[in-house]
C-alpha positions as CSV (number, residue, x, y, z in Angstrom):
1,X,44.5,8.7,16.9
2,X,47.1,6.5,15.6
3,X,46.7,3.6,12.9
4,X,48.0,0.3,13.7
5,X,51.5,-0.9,12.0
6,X,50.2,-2.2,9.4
7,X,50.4,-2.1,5.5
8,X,47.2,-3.1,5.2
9,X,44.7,-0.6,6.5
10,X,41.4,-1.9,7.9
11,X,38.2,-3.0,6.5
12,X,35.3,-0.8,7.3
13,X,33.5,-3.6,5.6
14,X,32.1,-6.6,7.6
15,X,30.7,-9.4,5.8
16,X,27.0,-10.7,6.1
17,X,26.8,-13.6,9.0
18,X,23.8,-15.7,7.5
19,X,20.8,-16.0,9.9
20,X,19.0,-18.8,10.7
21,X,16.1,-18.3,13.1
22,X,14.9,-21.4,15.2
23,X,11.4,-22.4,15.5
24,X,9.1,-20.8,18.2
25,X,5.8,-21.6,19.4
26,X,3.7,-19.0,20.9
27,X,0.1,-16.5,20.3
28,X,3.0,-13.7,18.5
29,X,4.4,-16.4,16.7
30,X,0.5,-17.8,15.6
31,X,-0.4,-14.1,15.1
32,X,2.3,-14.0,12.2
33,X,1.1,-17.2,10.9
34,X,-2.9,-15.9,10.6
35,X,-1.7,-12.6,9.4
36,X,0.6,-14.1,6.5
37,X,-1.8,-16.0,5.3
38,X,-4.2,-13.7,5.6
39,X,-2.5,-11.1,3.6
40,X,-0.8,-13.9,1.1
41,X,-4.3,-15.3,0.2
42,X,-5.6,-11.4,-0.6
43,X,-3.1,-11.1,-2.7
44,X,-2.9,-14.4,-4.9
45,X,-6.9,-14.8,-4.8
46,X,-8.2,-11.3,-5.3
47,X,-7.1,-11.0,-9.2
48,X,-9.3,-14.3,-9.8
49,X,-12.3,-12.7,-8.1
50,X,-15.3,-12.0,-10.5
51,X,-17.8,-9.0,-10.5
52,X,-20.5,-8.8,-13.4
53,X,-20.5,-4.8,-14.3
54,X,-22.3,-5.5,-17.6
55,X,-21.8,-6.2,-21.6
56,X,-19.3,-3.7,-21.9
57,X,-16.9,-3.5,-18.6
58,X,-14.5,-6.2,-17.6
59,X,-15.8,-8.8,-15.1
60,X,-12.9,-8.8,-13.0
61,X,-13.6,-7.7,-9.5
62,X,-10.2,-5.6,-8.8
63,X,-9.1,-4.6,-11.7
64,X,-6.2,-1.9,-12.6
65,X,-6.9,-1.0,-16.3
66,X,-4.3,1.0,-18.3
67,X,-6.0,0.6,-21.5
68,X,-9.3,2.2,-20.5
69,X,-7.5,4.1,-18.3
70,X,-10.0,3.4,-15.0
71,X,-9.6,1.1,-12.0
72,X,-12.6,-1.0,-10.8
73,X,-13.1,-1.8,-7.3
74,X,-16.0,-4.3,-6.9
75,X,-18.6,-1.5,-7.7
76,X,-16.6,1.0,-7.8
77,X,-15.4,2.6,-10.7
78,X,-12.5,5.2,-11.1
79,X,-12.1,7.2,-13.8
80,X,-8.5,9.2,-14.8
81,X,-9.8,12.8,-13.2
82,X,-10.7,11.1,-10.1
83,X,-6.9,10.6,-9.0
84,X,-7.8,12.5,-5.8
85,X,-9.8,9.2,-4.9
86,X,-6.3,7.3,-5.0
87,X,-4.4,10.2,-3.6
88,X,-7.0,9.9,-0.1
89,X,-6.3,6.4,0.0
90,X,-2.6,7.1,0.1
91,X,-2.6,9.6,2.7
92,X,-5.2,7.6,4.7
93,X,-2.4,4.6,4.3
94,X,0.5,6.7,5.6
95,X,-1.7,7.9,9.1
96,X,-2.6,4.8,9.4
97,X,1.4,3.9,9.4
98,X,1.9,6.3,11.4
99,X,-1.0,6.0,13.8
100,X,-0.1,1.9,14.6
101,X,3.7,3.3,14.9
102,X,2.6,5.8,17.3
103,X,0.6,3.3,19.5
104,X,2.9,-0.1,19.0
105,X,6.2,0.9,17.1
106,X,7.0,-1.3,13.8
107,X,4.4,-3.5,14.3
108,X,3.6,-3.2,10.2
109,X,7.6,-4.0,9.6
110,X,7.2,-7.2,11.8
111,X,3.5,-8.5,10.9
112,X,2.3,-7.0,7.6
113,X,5.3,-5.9,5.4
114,X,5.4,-7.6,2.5
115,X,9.0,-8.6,3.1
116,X,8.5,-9.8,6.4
117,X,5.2,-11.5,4.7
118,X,7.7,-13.1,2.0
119,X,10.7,-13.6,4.4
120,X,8.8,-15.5,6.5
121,X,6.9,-18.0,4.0
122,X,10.6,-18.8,2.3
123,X,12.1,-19.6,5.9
124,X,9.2,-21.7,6.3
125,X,10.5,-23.7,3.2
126,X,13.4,-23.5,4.2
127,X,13.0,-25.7,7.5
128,X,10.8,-27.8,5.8
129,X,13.9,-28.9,3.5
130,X,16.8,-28.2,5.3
131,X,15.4,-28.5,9.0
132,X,15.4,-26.8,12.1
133,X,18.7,-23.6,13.1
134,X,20.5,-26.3,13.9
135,X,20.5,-28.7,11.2
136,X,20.6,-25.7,8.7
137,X,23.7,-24.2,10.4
138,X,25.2,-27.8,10.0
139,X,24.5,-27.5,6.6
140,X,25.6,-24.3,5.8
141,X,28.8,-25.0,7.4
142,X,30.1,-28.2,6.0
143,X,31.7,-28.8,2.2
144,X,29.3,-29.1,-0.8
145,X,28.2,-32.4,-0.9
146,X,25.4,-34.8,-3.0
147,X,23.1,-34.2,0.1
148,X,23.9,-30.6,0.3
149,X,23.3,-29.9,-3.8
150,X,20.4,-31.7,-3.3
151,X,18.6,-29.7,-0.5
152,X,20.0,-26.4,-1.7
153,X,18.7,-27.4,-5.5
154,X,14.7,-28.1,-4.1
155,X,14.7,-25.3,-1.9
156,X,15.5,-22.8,-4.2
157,X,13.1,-24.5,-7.0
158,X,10.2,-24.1,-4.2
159,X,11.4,-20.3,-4.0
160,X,11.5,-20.0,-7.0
161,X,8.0,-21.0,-7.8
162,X,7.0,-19.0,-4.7
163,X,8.6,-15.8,-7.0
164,X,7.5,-16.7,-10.2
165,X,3.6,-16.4,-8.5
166,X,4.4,-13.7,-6.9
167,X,5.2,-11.7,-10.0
168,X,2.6,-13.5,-12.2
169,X,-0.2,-12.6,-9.6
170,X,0.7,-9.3,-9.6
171,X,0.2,-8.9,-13.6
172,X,-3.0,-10.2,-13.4
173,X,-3.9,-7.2,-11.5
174,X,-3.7,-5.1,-14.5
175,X,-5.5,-7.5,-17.0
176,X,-8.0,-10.3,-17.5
177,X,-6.8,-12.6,-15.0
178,X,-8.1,-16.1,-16.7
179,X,-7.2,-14.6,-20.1
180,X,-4.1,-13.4,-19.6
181,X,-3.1,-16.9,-17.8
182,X,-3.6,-18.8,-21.0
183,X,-2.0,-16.4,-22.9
184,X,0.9,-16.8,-20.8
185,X,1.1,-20.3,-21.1
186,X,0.5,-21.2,-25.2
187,X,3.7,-17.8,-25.5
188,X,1.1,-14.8,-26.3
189,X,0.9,-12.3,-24.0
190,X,2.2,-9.3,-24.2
191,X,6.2,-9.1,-24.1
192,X,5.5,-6.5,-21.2
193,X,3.9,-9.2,-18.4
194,X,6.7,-11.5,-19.4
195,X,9.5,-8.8,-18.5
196,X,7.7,-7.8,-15.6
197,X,7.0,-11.1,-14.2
198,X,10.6,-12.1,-14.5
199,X,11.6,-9.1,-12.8
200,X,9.1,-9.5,-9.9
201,X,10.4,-13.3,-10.2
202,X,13.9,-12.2,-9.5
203,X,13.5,-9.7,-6.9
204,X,11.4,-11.7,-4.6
205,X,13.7,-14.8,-5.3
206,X,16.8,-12.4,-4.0
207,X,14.8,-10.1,-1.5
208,X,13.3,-13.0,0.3
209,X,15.7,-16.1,0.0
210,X,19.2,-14.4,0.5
211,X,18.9,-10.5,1.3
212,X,16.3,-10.8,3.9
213,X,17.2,-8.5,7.3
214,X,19.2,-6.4,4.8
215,X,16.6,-5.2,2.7
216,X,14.8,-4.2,5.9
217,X,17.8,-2.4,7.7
218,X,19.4,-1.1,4.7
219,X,17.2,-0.5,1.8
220,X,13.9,0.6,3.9
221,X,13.5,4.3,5.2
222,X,11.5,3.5,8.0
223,X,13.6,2.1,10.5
224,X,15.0,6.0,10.6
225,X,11.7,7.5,9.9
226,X,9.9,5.8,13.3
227,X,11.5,7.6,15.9
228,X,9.8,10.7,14.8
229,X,5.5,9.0,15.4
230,X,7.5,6.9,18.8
231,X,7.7,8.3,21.9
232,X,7.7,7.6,25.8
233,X,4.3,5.9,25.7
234,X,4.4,4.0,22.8
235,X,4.6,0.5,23.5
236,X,7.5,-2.1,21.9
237,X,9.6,-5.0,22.7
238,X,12.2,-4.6,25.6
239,X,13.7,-6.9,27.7
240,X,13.1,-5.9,31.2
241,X,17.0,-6.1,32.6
242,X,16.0,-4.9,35.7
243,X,14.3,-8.1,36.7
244,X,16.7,-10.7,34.3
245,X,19.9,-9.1,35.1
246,X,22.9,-10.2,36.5
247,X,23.0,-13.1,34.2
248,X,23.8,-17.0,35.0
249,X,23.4,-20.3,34.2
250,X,20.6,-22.3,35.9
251,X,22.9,-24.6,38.8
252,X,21.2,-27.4,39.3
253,X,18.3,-26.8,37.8
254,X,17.4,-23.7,39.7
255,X,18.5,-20.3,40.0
256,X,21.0,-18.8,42.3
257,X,20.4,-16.7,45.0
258,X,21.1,-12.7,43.9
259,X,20.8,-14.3,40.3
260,X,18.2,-12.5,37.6
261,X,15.7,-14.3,35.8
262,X,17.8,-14.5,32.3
263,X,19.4,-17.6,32.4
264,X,21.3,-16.6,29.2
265,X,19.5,-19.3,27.4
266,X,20.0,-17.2,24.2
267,X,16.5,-18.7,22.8
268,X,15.4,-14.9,21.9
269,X,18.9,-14.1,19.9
270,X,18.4,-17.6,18.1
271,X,14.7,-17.1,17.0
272,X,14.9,-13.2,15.7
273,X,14.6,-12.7,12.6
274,X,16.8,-9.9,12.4
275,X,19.5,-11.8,14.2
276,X,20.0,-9.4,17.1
277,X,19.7,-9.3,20.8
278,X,17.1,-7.7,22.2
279,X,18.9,-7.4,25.6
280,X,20.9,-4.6,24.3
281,X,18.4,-2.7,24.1
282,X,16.8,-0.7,21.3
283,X,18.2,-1.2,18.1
284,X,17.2,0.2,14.7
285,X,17.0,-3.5,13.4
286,X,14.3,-4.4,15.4
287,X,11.0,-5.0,13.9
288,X,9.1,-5.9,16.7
289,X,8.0,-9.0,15.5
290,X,7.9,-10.7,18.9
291,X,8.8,-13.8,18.5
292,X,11.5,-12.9,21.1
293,X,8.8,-12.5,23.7
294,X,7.0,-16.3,22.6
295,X,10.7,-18.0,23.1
296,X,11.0,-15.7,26.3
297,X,8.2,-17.1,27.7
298,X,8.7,-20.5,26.7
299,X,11.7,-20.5,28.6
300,X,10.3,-18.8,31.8
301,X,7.5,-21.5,32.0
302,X,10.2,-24.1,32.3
303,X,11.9,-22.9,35.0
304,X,9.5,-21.9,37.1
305,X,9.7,-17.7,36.5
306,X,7.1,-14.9,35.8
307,X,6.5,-14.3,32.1
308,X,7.0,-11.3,30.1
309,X,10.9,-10.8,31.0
310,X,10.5,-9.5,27.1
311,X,8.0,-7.7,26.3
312,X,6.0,-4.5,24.7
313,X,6.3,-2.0,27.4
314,X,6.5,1.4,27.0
315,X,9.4,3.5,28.3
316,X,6.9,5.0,31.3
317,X,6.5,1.2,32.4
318,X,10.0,0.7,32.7
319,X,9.9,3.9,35.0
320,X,7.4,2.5,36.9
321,X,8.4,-0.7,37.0
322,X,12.1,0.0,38.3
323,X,10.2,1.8,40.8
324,X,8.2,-1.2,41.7
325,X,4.7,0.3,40.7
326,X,2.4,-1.3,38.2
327,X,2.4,-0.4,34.2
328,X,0.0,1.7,32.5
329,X,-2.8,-0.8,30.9
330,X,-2.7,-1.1,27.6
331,X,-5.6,1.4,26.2
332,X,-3.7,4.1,27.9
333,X,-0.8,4.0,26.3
334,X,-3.2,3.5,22.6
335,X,-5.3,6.2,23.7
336,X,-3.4,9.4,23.7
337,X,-3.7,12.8,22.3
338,X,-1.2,11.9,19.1
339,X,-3.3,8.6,18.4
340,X,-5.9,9.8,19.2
341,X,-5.0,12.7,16.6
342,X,-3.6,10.4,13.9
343,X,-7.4,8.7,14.4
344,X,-9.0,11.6,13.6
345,X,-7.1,12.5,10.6
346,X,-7.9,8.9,9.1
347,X,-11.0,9.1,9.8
348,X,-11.7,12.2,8.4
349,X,-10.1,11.6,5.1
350,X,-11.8,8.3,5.4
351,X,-15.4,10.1,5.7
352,X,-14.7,12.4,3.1
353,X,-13.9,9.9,0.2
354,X,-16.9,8.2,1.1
355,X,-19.0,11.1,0.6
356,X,-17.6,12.1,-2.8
357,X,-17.5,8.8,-3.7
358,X,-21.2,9.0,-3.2
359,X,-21.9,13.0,-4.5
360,X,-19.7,12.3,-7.6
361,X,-22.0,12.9,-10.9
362,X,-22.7,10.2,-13.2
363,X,-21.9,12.6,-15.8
364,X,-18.6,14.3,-16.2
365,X,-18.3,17.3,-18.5
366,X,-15.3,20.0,-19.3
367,X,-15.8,23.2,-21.2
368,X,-12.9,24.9,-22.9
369,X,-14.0,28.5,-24.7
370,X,-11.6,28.8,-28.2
371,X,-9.1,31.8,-27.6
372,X,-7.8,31.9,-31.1
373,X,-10.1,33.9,-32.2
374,X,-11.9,34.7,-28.7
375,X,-15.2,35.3,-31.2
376,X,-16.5,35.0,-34.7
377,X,-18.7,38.2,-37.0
378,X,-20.7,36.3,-39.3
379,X,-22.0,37.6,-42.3
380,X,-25.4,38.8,-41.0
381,X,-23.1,40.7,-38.1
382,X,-24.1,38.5,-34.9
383,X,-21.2,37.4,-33.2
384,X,-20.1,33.9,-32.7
385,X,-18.2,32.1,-29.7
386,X,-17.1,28.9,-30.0
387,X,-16.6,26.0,-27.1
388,X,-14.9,22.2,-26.9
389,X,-17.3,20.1,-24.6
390,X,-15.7,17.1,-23.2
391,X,-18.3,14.8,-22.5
392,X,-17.8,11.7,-20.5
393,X,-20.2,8.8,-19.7
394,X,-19.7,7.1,-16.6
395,X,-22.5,4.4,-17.3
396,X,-21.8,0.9,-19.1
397,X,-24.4,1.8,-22.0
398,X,-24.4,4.2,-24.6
399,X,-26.4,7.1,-23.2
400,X,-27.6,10.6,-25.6
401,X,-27.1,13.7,-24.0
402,X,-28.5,17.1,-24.4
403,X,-26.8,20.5,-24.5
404,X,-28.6,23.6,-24.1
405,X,-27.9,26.9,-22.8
406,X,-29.3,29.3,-20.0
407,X,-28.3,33.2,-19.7
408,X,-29.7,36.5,-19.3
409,X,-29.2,37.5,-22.2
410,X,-30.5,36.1,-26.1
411,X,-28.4,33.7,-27.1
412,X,-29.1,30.7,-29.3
413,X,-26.8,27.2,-29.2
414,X,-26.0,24.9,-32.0
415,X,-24.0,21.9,-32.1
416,X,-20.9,21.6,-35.1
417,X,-21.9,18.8,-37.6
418,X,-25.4,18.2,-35.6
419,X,-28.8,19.1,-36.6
420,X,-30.5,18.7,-33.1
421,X,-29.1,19.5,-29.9
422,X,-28.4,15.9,-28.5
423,X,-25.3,13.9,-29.2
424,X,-24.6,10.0,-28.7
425,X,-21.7,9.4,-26.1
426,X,-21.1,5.7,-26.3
427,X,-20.6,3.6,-22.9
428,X,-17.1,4.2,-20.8
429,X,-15.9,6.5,-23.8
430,X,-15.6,10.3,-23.5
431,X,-17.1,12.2,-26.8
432,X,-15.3,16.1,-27.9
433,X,-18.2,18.0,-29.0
434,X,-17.7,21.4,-30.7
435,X,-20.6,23.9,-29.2
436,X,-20.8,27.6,-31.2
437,X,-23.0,30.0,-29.1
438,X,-24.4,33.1,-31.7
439,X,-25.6,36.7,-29.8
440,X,-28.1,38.5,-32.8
441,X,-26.1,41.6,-34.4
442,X,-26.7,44.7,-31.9
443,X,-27.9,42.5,-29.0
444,X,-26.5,43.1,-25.4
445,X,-24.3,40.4,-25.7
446,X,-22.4,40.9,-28.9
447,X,-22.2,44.4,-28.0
448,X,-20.7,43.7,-24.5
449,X,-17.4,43.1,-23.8
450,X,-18.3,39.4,-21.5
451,X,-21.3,38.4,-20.5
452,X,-21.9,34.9,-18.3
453,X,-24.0,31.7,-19.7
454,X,-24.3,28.1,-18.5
455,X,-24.6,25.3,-20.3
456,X,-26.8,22.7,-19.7
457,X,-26.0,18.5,-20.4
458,X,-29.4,16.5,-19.5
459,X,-28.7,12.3,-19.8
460,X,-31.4,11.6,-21.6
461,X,-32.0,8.0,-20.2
462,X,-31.3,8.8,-16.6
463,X,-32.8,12.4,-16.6
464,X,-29.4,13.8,-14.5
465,X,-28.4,17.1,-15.4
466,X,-24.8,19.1,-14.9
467,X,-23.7,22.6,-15.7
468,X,-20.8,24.7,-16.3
469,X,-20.4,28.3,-16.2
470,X,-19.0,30.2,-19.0
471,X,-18.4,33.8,-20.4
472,X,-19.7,34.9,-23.9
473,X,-17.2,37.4,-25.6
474,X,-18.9,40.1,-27.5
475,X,-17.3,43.1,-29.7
476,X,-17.7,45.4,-26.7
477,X,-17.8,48.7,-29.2
């Protein structure tokens, strides 16, 4: 290959073509609209929801907290060793990605993801001030001007306090909501939820006013993850060439004979998001928003032609369809063995969080025998093992608990700096209890080299009891 005679070799670089999508009506574009503000209004309202848990837990009904180290959930409670709970809900998130993937391609990229959510509700501003492609292509194109500063200047502010919400709702996640509102305001929260809200602040600012389609085909994995959970059955947007091609412009008002049904109205290209065309076929930018389809159709019910030139068929339907035979419905192409498989999968890890969400105890104990030394010879020559009990309370009152032991052999228990056998674990707190277990000099048990005990914890107030096996180190003679 040869370069061209030139001092100057070329740019591998092109620069960013802004996008500005037109308005569409349509049920994909409505969709979007329900969904955004669907998922918006779950996000700004749920910090703000209340949930009375007691004297001693917060009130807040969602409620991340680092300080006590738990997350509430309505009336559920998560406590630090119950990580598995939030690992379930993470796996179960991923099938579920890869289950509505498998069935409709990136139908979360164009309905659900928060930077489609985002993107959407600043181009919404964004017409609102500037108006519709047209008059905000006008205005991107001409010289800075009073009317141009001033447009620019109230759009961003709008964004701006779109961003700064953003961020500030998602601080109140982690803390009081109400409380840490007015701290914000009257300068006294913690320097921590003012850098994070300004960062939040600025990266919604940039992702959703300027980077937009970017973020999605350049910073986001997915695009190249999909076409693994896609295949021939899987249902996304296409443009059906067979029937729209070759091409032409409606002559007088109809279309001419051996013409297709695209009348190269470009109305999909100039309402995409992504700014692409879908007639080219598959590209990794698309997020199957389909919007394409609603300005498809809008167009087809002017001039008189069959809707659905572009839509979601799968790549079986265009088989069939080239061949003149009718598509697949649309629960077979959702109902197939590796749906039907992700399904499954959800489900089950679904089921099984539920039930040990339901089986967990109420009261959460560790036992930890002391190795350094593994046992003690007091000075009437019984031998002594010693043990760290960890002892939780789940409940939002202080509850007493009682320890005692069971084994085959004689052993008695004591507790370190206690005359009875009960301790006081105060509410939400977890309580390190020191537990020395004494075999009688020449018993089985200090004469033997292990033998097994359990321990015994008995709430007190709610009558539950929990034990852990343990081994008893003797001299073993």
């Amino acid at each position: 290959m040869t370069l061209p005679d030139s001092d100057t070799p070329p740019s591998l670089y092109a620069a960013r073509e802004p996008i500005f999508p037109r308005r569409v009506y349509g049920k994909f574009r409505n969709l979007k609209w329900w969904l955004m503000a669907f998922t918006l209004g779950i996000y700004y309202i749920t910090p703000w929801l209340r949930w009375d848990r007691g004297p001693n837990l917060p009130d807040q009904a969602v409620l991340v907290d680092m300080a006590g180290r738990r997350f509430f959930f309505f009336m559920i409670e998560i406590w630090p060793h119950e990580f598995y709970f939030v690992a379930g809900l993470l796996i179960m998130a991923g099938l579920g990605l890869f289950l509505f993937t498998s069935a409709a391609g990136r139908v979360w990229c164009g309905y659900a993801c928060p930077q489609t959510v985002w993107t959407d509700l600043f181009i919404l501003v964004e017409r609102w001030i500037e108006g519709d492609r047209n008059a905000r292509l006008r205005l991107h194109r001409q010289a800075w001007s009073a009317e141009k500063i001033r447009k620019r200047a109230i759009k961003w502010f709008v964004w701006l306090l779109i961003a700064v919400a953003t961020g500030g709702a998602w601080v109140f996640y982690f803390t009081d909501a109400p409380t840490l509102a007015a701290n914000l305001f009257i300068g006294q929260a913690h320097y921590m939820a003012y850098i994070t809200i300004a960062i939040l602040t600025a990266t919604t600012f940039f992702f959703g006013g300027f980077a937009r389609e970017q973020i999605c085909i350049y910073a986001c994995p997915w695009p190249r993850i999909q076409a693994a959970m896609m295949d021939e059955d899987t249902l996304t947007v296409g443009y059906r060439d067979w029937r729209g091609e070759p091409r032409g412009k409606l002559q007088k008002g109809a279309i001419a004979e051996g013409q297709g049904d695209c009348i190269d109205c470009m109305a999909c290209v100039n309402v995409c998001p992504m700014g692409i065309d879908i007639r080219d076929g598959q590209q990794l930018a698309c997020i199957t928003c389909g919007l394409c389809i609603d300005a498809c159709n809008d167009t087809m019910d002017k001039i008189g032609r069959p809707r659905d030139l572009i839509g979601y068929l799968a790549l079986t339907d265009e088989t069939a369809e080239r061949a003149g035979k009718a598509p697949k419905s649309v629960w077979k192409h959702v109902l197939r063995p590796r749906t039907i498989l992700y399904t499954v999968l959800w489900a089950g890890v679904g089921v099984a969080l539920i039930v040990a969400l339901f089986l967990r105890p109420q009261i959460d104990v560790s036992v930890t025998p002391l190795r350094n030394p593994t046992f003690v010879i007091l000075s009437d020559g019984s031998i002594r093992n010693s043990y760290d009990l960890r002892l939780r309370n789940t409940h939002g009152e202080d509850r007493f608990f009682h320890i005692s032991l069971t084994s085959d052999a004689v052993l008695r228990i004591a507790l370190e700096g206690k005359d009875e056998l009960r301790v006081l674990v105060p509410a939400n707190e977890t309580l390190e209890q020191r537990v020395h277990v004494i075999a009688p000099n020449g018993s089985e048990a200090a004469t033997e080299d292990r033998t097994q005990l359990r321990l015994w914890i008995e709430d007190l107030t709610g009558n539950e009891r929990v034990s852990k096996d343990t081994i008893f180190n003797g001299k073993d003679d």
